[in-house]
C-alpha positions in Angstrom: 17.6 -16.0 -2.4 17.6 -17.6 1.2 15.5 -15.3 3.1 17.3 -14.9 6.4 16.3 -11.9 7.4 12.6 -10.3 7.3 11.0 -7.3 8.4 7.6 -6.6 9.3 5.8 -3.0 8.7 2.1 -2.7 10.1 0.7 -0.1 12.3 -1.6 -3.1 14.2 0.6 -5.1 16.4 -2.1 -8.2 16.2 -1.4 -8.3 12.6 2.2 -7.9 12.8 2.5 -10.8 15.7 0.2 -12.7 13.6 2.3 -12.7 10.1 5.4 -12.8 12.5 3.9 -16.4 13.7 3.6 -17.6 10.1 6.6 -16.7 8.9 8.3 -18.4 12.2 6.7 -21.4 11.3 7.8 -21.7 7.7 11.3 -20.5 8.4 12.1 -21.0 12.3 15.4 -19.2 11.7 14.8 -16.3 10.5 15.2 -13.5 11.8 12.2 -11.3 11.7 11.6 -7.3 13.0 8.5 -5.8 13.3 8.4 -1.8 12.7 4.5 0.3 12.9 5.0 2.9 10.5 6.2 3.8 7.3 9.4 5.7 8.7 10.7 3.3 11.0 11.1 0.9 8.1 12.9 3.2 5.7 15.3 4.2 8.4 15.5 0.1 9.3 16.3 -0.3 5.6 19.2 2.7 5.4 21.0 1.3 8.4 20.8 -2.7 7.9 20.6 -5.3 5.4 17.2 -7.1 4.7 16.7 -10.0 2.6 12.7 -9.2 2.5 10.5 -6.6 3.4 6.5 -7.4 3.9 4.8 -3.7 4.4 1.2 -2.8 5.3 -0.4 0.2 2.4 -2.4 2.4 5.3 0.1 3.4 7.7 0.3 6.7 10.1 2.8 9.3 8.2 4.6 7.8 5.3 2.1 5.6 3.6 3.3 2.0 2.7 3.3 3.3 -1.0 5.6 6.0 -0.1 8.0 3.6 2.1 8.2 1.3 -0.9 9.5 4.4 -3.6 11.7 5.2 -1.1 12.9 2.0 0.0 13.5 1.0 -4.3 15.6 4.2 -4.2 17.8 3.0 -0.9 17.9 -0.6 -2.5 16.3 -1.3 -5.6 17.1 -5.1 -5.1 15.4 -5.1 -2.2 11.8 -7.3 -2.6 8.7 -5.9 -0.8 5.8 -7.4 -0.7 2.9 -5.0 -0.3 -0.2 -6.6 2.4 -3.6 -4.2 2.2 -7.1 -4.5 3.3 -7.8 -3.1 -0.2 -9.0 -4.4 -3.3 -6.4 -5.4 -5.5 -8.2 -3.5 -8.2 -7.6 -0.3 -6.1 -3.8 -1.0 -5.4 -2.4 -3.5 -7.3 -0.9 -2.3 -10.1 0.3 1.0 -8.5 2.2 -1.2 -6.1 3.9 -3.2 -8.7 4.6 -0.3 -11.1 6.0 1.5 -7.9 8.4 -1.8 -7.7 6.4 -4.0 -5.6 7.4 -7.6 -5.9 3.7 -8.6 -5.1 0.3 -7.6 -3.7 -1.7 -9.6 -1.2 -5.2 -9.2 0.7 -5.3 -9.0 4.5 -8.0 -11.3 3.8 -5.8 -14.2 2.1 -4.9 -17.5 3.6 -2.2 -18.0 5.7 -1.0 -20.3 3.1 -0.8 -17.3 0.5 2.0 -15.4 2.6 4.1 -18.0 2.5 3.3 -18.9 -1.4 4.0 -15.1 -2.1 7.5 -15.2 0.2 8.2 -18.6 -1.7 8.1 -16.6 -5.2 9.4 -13.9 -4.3 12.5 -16.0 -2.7 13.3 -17.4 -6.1 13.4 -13.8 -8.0 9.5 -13.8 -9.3 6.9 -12.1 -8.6 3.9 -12.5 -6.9 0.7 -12.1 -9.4 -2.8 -13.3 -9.2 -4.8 -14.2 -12.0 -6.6 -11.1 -11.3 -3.7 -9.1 -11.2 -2.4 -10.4 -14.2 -5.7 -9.6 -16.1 -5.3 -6.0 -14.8 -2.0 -5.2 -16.3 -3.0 -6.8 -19.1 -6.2 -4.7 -19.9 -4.8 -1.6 -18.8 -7.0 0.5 -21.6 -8.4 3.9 -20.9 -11.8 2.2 -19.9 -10.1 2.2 -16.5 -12.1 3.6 -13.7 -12.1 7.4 -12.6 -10.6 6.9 -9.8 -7.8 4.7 -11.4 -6.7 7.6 -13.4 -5.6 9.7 -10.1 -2.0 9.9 -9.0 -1.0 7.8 -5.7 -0.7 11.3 -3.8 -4.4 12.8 -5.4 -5.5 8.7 -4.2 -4.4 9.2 -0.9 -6.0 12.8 -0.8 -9.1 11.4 -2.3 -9.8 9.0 0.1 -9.3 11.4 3.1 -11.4 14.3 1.5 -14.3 11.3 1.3 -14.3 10.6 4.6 -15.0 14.1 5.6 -11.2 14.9 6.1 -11.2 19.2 6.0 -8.0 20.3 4.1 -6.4 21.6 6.9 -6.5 18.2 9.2 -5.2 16.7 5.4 -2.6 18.9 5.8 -1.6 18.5 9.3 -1.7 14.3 8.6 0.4 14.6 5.5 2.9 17.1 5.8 1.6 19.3 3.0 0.4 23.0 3.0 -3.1 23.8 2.2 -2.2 25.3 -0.9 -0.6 22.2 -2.1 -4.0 20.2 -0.9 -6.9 22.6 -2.1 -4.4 22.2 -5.3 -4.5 18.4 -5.2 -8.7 18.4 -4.1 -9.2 20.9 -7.6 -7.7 18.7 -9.4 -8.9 15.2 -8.9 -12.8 16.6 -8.8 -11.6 17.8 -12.6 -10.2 14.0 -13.2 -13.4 12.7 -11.7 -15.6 14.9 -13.1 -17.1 15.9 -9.8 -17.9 19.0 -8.1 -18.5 18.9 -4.8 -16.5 16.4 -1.6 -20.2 14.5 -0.9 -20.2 13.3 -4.8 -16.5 11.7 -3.9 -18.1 10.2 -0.9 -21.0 8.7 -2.6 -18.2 7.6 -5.4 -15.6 6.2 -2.8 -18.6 4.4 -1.0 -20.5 2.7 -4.2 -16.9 1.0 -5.3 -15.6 0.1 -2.1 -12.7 2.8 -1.4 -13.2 3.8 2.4 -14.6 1.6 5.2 -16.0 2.2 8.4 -17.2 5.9 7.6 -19.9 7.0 9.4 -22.5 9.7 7.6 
């Protein structure tokens, strides 16, 4: 695949301008778009042609994971390689299984973007070693948390940092119902009773940032 056309999805313009900058100087003719949420780059994707797209996971609105269900149902040829401040052990696998065509860390090497685009070009896709390991020992030892659905996830992680279910219901769309619905269910799958125990949880293995108790 000649990648001739690129579009960037992150709600932080720095990090957009600085992927846009590596990407212009391993292919100087591309054209490359920059979009700051999750809808603008499904609608980009319905009305034009892309030959790659490179989408943040934590977005306003549509997350990144949602964008890139959608997107495989708008174009399921379409490569998207999925960037997240997140672990790969939290995301990885979802991202792939959801049709990914790799996972990288915010906190890679320049060099890494251009690696992952280089794969992805030729029709692979891009894997660590420790991703690799991951699909390969998916057992039930996973963790708690790994056995939640991407929505009870996303949920999850807002309940932990002290998100009430009605501003989780305003920020995704949802009615209560559906979230006190989702909350009862993944303190069943975690075996927890009370939002504070999912904060501890999310906090010991690394799930939220920047929370302030």
């Amino acid at each position: 695949m000649n990648i001739k056309r690129i579009i960037v999805a992150d709600d932080h313009s720095f990090i957009r301008l600085g992927l846009i900058q590596i990407l212009k100087d391993e292919y100087p003719t591309a054209e490359i778009k920059e979009v700051g949420d999750g809808e603008s780059l499904v609608k980009e994707v319905m009305q034009h042609q892309w030959d790659l797209v490179i989408s943040d996971l934590d977005m306003p609105g549509r997350s990144g994971l949602e964008a890139l269900m959608q997107i495989k149902l708008i174009n399921p040829d379409l490569p998207v390689l999925i960037l997240s401040i997140y672990s790969e052990d939290l995301y990885a696998v979802r991202a792939l299984k959801a049709g990914a065509a790799g996972y990288l860390n915010k906190n890679a090497a320049p060099y890494e973007l251009i690696k992952a685009v280089e794969r992805i070009a030729i029709g692979k896709k891009y894997i660590t070693p420790e991703i690799a390991e991951k699909l390969l020992n998916q057992q039930d030892t996973r963790n708690p948390h790994e056995r939640l659905s991407n929505r009870e996830l996303e949920i999850f992680k807002l309940l932990a940092t002290g998100k009430t279910i009605t501003q989780i219901a305003e920020a995704l769309s949802l009615a209560m119902t559906t979230v006190s619905t989702h909350r009862s269910h993944i303190l069943e799958k975690m075996g927890m009773n009370t939002n504070a125990e999912l904060t501890r949880y999310a906090l010991a293995h690394q799930l939220i940032q920047d929370i302030k108790l």
